[in-house]
C-alpha positions in Angstrom: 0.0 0.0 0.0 1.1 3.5 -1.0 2.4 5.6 2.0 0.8 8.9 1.1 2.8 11.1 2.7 6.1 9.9 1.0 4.9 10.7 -2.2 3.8 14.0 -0.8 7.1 14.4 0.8 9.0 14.1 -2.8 6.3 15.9 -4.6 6.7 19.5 -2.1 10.7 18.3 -3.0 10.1 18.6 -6.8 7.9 22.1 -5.8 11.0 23.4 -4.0 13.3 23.0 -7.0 10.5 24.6 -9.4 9.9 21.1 -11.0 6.5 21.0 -9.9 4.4 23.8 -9.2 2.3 23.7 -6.1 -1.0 23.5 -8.5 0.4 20.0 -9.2 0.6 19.1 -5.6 -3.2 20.7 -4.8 -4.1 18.3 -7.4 -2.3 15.4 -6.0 -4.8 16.3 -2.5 -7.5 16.3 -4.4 -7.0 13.0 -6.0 -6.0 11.7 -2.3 -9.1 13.3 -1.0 -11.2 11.5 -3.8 -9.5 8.0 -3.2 -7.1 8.0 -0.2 -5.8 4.4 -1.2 -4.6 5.7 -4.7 -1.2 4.4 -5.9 2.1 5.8 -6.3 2.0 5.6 -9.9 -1.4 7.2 -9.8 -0.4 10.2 -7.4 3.0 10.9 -9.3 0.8 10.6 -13.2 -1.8 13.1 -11.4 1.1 15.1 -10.8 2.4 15.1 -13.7 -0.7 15.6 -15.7 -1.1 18.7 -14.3 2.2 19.9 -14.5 1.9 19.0 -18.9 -0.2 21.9 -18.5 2.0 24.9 -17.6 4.2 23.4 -20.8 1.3 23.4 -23.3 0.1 20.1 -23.4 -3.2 18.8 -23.0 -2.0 15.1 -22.1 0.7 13.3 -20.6 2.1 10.6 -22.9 3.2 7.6 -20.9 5.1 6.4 -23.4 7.6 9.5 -23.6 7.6 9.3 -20.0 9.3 5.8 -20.2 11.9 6.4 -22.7 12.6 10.3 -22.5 11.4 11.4 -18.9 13.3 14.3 -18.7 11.7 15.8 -21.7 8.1 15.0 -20.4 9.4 16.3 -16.9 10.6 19.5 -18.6 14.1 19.8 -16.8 16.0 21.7 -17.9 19.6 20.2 -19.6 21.5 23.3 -18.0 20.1 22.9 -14.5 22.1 23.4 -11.6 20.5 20.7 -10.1 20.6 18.1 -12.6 22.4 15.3 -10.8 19.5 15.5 -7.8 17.1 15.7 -11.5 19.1 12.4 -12.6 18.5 10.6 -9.5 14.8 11.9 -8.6 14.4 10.1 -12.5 15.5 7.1 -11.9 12.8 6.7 -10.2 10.3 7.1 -13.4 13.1 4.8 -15.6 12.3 2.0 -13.1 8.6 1.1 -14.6 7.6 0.5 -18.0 4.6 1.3 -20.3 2.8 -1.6 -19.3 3.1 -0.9 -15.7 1.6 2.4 -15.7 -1.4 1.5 -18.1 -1.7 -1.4 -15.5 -1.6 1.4 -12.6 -3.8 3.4 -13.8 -6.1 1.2 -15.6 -6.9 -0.2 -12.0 -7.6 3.0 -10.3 -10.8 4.5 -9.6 -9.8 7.6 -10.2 -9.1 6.8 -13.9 -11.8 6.1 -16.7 -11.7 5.5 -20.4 -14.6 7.7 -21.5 -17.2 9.2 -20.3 -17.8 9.3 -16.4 -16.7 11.1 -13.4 -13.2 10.3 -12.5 -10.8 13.1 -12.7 -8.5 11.3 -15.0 -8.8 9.6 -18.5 -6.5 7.2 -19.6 -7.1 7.1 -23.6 -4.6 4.4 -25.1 -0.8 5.6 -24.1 -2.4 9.3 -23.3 -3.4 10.3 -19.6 -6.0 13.5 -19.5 -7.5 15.5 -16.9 -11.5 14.9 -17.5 -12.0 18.3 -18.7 -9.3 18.6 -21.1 -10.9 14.9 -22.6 -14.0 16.4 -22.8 -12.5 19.4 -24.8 -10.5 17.4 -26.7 -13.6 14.9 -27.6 -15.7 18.6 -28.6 -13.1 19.1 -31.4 -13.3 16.2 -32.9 -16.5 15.3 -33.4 -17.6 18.7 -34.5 -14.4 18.8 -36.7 -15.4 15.4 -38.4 -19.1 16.1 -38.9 -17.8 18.9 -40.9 -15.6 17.3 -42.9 -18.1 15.1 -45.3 -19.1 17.1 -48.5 -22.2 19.2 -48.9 -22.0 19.4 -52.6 -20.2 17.1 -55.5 -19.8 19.8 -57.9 -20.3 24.0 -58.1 -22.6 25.8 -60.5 -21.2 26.5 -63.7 -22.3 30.3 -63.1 -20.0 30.5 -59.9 -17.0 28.7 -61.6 -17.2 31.5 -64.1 -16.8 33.9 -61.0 -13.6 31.7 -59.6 -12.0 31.9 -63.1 -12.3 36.1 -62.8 -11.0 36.0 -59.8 -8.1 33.7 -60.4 -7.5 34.7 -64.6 -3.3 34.3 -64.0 -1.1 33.2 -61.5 2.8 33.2 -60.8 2.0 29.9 -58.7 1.8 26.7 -60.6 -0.5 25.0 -58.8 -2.2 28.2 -57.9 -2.8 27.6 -54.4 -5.0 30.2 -53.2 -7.8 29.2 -55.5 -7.5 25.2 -54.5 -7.9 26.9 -51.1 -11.2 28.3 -52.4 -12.5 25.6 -54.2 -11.9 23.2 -51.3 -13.8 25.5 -48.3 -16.3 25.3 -51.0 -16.6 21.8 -50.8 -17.3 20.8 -47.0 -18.9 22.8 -43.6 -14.8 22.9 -42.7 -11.4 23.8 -44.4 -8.1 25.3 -42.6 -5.6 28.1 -44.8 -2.3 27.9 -43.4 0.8 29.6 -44.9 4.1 31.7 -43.5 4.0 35.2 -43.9 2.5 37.2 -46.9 1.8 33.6 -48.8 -1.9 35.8 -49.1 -4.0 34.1 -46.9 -6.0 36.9 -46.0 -6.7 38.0 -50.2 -7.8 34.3 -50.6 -10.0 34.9 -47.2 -11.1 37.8 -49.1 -12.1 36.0 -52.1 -13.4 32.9 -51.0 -16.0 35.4 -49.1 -17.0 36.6 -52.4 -17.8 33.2 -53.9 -19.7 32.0 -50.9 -21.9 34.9 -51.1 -22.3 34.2 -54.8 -22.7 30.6 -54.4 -25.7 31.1 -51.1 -27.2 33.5 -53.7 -27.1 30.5 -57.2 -28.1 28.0 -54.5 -31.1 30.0 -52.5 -32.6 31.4 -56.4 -31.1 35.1 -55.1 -33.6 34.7 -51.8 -30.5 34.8 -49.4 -26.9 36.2 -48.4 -25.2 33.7 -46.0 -25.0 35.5 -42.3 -20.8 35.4 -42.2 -19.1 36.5 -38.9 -15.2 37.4 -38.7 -12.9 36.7 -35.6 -9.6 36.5 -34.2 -7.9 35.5 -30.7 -6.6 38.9 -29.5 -8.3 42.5 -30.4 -4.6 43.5 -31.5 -4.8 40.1 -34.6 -8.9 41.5 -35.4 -7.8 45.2 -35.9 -5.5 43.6 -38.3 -7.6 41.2 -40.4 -10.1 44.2 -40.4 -7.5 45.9 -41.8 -6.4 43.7 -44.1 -9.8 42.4 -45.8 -10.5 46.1 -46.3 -7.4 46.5 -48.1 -8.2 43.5 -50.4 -11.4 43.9 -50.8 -9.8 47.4 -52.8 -8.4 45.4 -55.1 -10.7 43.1 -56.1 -13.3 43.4 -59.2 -16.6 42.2 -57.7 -20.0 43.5 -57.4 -20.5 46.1 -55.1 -23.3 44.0 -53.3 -21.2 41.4 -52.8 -18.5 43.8 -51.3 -20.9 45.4 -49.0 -21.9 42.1 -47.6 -18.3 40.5 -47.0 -17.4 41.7 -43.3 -15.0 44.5 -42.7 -14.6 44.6 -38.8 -13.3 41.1 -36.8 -14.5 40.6 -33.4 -12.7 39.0 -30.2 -13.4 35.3 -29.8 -14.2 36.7 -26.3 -16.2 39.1 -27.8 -18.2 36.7 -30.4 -18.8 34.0 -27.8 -20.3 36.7 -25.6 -17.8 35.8 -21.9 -19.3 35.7 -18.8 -17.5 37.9 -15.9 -15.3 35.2 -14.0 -16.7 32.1 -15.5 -15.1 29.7 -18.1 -18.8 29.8 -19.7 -19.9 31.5 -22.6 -22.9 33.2 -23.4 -23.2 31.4 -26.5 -22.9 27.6 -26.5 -24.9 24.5 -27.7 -28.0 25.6 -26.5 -27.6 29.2 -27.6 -25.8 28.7 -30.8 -24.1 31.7 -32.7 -26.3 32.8 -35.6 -24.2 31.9 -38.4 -23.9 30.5 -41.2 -20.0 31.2 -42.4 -17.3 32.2 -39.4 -14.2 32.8 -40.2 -11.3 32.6 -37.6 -8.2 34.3 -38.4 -4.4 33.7 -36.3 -6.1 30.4 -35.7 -2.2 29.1 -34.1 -3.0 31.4 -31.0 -6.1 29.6 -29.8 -5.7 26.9 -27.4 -7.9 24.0 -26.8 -10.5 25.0 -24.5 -11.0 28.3 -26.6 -11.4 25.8 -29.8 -13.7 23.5 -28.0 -16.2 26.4 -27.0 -16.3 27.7 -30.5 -17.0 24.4 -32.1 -19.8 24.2 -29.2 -21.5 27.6 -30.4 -21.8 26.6 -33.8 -25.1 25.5 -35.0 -24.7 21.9 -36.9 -25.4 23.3 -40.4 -22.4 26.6 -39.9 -19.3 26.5 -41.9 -15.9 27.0 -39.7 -12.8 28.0 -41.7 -9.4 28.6 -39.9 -6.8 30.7 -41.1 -3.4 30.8 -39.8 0.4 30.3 -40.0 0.8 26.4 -38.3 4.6 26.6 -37.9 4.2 29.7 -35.4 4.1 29.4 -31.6 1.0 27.9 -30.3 -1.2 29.3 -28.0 0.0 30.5 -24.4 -2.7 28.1 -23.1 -2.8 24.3 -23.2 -3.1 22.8 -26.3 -1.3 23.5 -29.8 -4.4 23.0 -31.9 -3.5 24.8 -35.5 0.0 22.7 -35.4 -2.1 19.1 -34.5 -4.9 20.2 -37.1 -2.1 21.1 -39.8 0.2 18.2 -39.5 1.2 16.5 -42.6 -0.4 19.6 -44.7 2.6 20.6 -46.3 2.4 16.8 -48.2 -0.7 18.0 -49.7 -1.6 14.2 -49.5 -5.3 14.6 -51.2 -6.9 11.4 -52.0 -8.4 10.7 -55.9 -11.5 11.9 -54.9 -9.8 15.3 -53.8 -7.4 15.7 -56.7 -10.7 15.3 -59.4 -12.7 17.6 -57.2 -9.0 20.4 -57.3 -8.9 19.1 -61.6 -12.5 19.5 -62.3 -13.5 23.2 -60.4 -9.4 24.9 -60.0 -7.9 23.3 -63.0 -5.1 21.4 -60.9 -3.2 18.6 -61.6 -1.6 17.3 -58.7 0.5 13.8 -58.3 -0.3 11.4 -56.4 0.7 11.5 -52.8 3.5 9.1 -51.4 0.5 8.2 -48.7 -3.0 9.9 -48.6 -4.0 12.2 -45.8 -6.4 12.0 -43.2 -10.3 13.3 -43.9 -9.0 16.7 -42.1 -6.1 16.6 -44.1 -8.4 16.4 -47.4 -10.0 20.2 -46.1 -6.4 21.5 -45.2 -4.3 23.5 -47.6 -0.8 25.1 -46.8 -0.2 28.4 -49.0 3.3 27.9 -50.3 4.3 31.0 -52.6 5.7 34.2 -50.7 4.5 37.5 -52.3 5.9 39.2 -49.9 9.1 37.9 -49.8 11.1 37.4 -52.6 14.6 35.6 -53.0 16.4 39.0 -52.3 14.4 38.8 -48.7 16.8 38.2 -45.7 13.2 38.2 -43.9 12.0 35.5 -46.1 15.3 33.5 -46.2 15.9 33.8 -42.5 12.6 32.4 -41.8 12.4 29.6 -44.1 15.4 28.5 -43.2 14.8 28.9 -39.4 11.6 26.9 -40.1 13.5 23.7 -41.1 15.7 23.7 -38.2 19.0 24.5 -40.7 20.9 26.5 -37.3 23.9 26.8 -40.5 21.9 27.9 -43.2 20.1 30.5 -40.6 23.4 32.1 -39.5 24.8 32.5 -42.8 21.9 34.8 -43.9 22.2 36.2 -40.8 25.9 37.2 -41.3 25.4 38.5 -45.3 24.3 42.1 -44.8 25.7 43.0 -47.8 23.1 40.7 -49.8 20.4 41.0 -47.5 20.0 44.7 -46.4 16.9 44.2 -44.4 19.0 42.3 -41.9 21.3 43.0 -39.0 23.0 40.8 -36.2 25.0 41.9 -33.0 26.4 40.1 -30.2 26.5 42.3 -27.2 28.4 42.6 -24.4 26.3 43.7 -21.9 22.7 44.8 -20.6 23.8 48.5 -21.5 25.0 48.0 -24.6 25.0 51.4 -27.1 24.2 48.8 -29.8 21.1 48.4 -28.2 20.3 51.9 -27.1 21.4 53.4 -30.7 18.7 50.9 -32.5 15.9 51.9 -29.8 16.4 55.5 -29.5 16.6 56.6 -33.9 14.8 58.8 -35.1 15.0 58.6 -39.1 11.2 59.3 -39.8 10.2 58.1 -43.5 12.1 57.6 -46.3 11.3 60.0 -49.8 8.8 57.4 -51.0 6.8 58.0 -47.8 7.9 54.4 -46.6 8.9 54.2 -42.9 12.9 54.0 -43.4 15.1 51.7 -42.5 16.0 50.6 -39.1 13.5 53.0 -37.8 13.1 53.5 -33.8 11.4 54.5 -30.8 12.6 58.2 -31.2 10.7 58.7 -34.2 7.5 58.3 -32.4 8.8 60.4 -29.5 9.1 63.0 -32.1 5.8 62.9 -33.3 4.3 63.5 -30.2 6.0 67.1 -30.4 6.4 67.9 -34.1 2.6 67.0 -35.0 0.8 68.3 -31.9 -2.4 69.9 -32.6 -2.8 74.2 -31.9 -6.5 73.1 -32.3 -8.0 70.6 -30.1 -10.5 68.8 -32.4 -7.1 67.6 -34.0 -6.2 65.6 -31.4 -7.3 62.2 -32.3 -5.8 62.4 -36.0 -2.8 63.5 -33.8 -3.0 60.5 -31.3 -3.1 58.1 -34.6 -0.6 59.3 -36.1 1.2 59.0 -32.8 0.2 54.9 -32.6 0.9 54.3 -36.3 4.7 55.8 -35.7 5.0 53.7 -32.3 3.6 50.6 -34.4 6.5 50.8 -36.2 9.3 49.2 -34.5 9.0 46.7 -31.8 11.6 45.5 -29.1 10.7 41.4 -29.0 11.6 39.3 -26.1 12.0 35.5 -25.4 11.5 35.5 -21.6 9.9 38.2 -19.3 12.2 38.5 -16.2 15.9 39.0 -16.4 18.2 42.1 -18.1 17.3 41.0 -21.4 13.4 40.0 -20.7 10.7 42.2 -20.5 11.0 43.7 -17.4 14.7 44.2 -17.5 14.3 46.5 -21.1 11.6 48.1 -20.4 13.2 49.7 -17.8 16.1 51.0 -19.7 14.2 51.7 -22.7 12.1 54.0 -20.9 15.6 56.1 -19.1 16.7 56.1 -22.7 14.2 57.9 -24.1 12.6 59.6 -21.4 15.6 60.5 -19.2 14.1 64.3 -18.0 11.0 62.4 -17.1 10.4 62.7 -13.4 10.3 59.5 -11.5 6.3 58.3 -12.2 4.1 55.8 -13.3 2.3 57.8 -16.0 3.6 60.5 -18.5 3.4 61.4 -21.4 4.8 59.0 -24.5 4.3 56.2 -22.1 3.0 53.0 -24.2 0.7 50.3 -21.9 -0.5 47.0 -22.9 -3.9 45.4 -21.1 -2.8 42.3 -19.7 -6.4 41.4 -19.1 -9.7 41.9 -20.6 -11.8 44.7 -19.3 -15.4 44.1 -21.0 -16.7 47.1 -19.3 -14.2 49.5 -20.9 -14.0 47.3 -24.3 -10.2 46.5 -24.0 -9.1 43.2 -24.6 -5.3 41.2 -23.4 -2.8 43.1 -25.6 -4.5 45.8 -26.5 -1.8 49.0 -27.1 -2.2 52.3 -26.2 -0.2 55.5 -25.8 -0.7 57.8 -22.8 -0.5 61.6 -24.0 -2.6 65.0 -23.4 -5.9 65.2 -24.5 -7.4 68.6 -25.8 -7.9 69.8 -21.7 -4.0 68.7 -20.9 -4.6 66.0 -19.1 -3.2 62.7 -19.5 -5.2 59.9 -20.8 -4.9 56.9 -22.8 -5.4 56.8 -26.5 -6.9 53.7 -27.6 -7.3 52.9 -31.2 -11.2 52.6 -31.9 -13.1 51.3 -35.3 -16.2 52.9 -34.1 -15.0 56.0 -32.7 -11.5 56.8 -34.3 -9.4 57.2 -31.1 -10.9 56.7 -27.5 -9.1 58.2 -24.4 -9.2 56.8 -21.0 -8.4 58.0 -18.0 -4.9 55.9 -16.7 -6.8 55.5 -13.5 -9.3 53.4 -14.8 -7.1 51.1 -16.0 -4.7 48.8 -13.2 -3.9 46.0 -15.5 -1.2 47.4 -18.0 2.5 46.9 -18.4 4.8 49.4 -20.4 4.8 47.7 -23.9 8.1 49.3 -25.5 9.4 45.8 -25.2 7.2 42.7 -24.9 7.5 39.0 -25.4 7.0 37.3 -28.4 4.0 35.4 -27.5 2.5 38.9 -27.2 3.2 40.0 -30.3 1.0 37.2 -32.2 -1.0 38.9 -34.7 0.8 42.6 -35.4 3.4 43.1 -37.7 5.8 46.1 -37.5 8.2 47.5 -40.1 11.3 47.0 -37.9 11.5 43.9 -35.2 14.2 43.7 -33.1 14.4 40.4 -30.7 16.8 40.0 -28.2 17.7 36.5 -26.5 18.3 36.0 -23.2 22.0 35.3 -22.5 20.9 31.1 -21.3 19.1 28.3 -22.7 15.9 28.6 -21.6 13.0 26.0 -22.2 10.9 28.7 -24.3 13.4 29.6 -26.2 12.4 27.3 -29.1 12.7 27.1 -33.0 9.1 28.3 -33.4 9.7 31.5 -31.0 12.3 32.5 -33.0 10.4 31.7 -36.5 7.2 34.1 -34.7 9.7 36.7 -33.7 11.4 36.5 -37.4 8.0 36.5 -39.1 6.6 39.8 -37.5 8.6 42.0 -39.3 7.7 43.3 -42.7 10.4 45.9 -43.4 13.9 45.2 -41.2 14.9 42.9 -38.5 17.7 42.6 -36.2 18.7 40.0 -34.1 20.4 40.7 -30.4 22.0 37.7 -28.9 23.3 38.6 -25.4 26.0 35.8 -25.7 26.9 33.7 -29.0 25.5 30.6 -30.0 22.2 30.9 -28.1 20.6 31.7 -31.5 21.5 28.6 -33.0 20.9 26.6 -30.0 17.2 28.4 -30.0 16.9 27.0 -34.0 18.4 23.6 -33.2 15.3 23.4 -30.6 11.6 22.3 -31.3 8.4 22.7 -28.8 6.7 20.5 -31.1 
């Protein structure tokens, strides 16, 4: 019989050296409370479970616990104490697969399905129930989707897809199989790197399901089609975007008038509920829609996936849009990579491939093996307009992407071919490398084009050059303030430390501001929410810029669809952090002209091959890379969180 307070004992052990957290060993008296005979195996797996959750991961997988308990464990390789790490492991090393399905399969704590028990052991996989429950949410109302609601497209609309695709520099033309495969099924997924056009084929494909509702109904309906994205900072964007594209595009203008041109929070579109996991609208309230359209689909973690699939009513089309090979969500669960993998085969099955022929005029070869039913409705967007061969941005991703550390540092290292690059090693947390790049000032360029290696003191600049004599000015002024700000972005890996968040902020803000008198709020100061606020409309990352409103008092200017600018009193708003340097994660779903990351001077767990590839990816115009000491970016590239 298990002697609960040994396993205790080593678990508050484990807590102490940061291995555990104590959220892991409340868990482990829960499951005690619930069964007080529970097993070893069964306390440490509860554990352990929980733990998977601060790294990202919905499950634990026995069988990587067996062979590679270290990784499952997440210790760190650098730790100071890794031999006390080596021998707390042996512990783990001493039972095999079989003994911990055996373990647990025995417990009644653990079930298979559906039930009560706190855990769920599903084949080599180990769940807390609610994270099952999400994860069964998905895929049902993923597969239910999947099956095709027509087998062919009226010969009016295919007339409407050839206008809207007449020539392409991509052979296969990839946007418009993307098109003609959402048309085929209640469910499709667009993923692509940066400026591969997912957003113009968004933009499109909205046009021919409008057209398509209107040949199918006899011209008695327009589909109901709502727009959506994880942060308020990734909607202001597609908004942006779409409107852009929709410019460009030679369609009626009643079918432009009816494509959406503002995104709403997926907070905001599932209508949250003050302190509750809950959502306003779920199965039995259903969203009323027919198309929605989620855009930055890597940044939404499990639960958040699960409670939109729940709000859709059975006969709604969901289509994803998103980058797979970015970070995942903050939150558990890295659904856009697990819904995405094996897209980039493009293994489509003969019944695909005639579908692709027949209505996009592609031919493609057969695959080595064919896909999944999801993989049928995924397409990857391959060709870079963006980008072009002459792109260090382009280059330095793609070859960041494939883990080729080599390849990486060489583009890294030729400035003279790739212009939009730069690279420094510095020697130290005050580094004038650092405080030159922050602190420029160098305005636009002739062609109007924010110039090259453009920083913080152009911004800073604007505040004074541009400010309004008359007062109704003042929110033109306060945009034009946010647009120069949006400009250049300090990226981080890590939060705490002289090269994290905290740590740069701090120095950023005695650079630029060094006659400031010692206070929390002045003016120039840039905040980030850090949590939604429904009653003032300000969702998690969420920028403004503090500055003096037509009466000359400080408030916070807020960028606004509705009203243009909206400024808030700083009072009103306790849960912001200066934003002139903030992590990567953070910056999901903006793009500035100039990027500069700096990496921490360690290895850290975070510091992965997708962080560096969402840090790369974020810049459109320039991007410099700061490593505090050498190697640590190829280290970072050699390293996968996948």
């Amino acid at each position: 019989m298990t002697d609960p307070s040994s396993v205790l004992e080593s678990i508050k052990s484990w807590v102490g050296r940061g291995w555990l957290s104590p959220l892991d060993r409340a868990f482990v008296l829960f499951l005690l409370d619930q069964n007080s005979t529970a097993s070893e195996l069964v306390l440490w797996a509860g554990a352990l479970v929980s733990h998977q959750l601060s790294s990202g991961e919905v499950y634990l997988d026995l069988e990587k616990l067996c062979k590679q308990p270290k990784l499952s464990l997440v210790i760190a390789s650098d730790d100071e104490l890794q031999s006390e790490a080596d021998d707390c492991l042996c512990f783990f090393k001493s039972y095999n697969l079989e003994q911990w399905q055996i373990a647990l399969g025995e417990s009644l704590l653990v079930g298979s399905g559906n039930g009560s028990t706190p855990l769920v052991l599903n084949g080599n996989r180990l769940y807390l129930r609610r994270f099952w429950q999400y994860q069964q949410t998905l895929n049902v109302a993923i597969q239910e989707r999947l099956l095709p609601v027509r087998d062919a497209l009226p010969a009016t609309l295919q007339q409407q897809l050839q206008s809207l695709f007449p020539d392409s520099v991509e052979n296969p033309d990839w946007q418009k199989i993307a098109c003609v495969l959402a048309l085929r099924a209640r469910f499709a997924i667009i993923t692509g790197g940066p400026g591969t056009g997912k957003t113009t084929t968004l933009t499109k494909l909205l046009a021919l399901l409008i057209q398509l509702a209107k040949i199918e109904s006899n011209n008695t309906r327009k589909p109901t089609i709502l727009l959506a994205a994880p942060t308020g900072k990734a909607a202001a964007r597609v908004s942006e975007s779409i409107g852009k594209a929709l410019g460009k595009l030679d369609i009626a203008d009643e079918i432009k008038q009816h494509i959406p041109k503002k995104a709403n929070t997926l907070h905001r579109l599932l209508g949250s509920r003050h302190d509750s996991r809950s959502y306003i609208h779920q199965r039995n309230n259903p969203l009323v829609a027919d198309i929605v359209i989620v855009d930055e689909a890597s940044m939404i973690d499990l639960e958040m996936m699960s409670a939109l699939l729940d709000a859709l009513s059975e006969s709604a089309q969901l289509i994803l849009l998103g980058d797979k090979d970015q970070l995942a969500s903050v939150e558990a669960g890295s659904v856009m990579g697990d819904l995405c993998h094996g897209a980039e085969n493009a293994a489509y099955d003969e019944l695909t491939r005639d579908w692709l022929k027949q209505f996009a005029g592609a031919i493609l070869g057969n695959p080595a093996t064919v896909g999944t039913a999801l993989n049928q409705q995924t397409i990857m967007l391959r060709y870079s307009h963006r980008f072009d061969e002459h792109s260090g941005i382009g280059q330095l991703a793609r070859a960041v992407n494939n883990g080729d550390a080599k390849r990486a540092l060489a583009i890294l290292k030729d400035t003279v071919k790739y212009k939009d690059l730069s690279h420094f090693v510095l020697s130290h947390p005050a580094d004038e490398v650092l405080k030159r790049l922050v602190t420029a000032n160098t305005g636009v360029s002739d062609d109007g084009k924010p110039a090259q290696h453009q920083g913080y003191g152009y911004y800073r600049a604007v505040i004074n050059k541009e400010r309004p004599s008359d007062q109704n000015d003042c929110p033109q002024w306060a945009k034009q303030v946010l647009e120069a700000f949006d400009a250049f972005q300090v990226l981080c890996a890590v939060r705490q430390g002289p090269w994290g968040v905290a740590g740069l902020n701090q120095r950023i803000e005695q650079w630029l501001f060094s006659n400031q008198k010692p206070a929390l709020w002045y003016e120039g100061r840039p905040v980030m929410i850090t949590r939604n606020d429904y009653n003032l409309g300000l969702m998690n990352g969420d920028i403004g810029i503090t500055l003096k409103d037509s009466n000359n008092k400080l408030r916070v200017a807020f960028p606004d669809d509705e009203f243009g600018m909206r400024w808030i009193s700083p009072l009103r708003l306790p849960d912001v952090e200066t934003a002139f340097a903030m992590t990567v994660h953070k910056s999901q779903g903006s793009e500035f002209n100039h990027v500069v990351m700096v990496l921490p001077e360690t290895r850290s767990l975070v510091l992965t091959r997708e962080l560096v590839y969402t840090g790369i990816t974020r810049a459109k115009g320039n991007f410099t890379l700061l490593e505090s000491a050498a190697n640590i970016f190829n280290q970072a590239v050699l390293a996968t969180c996948q």
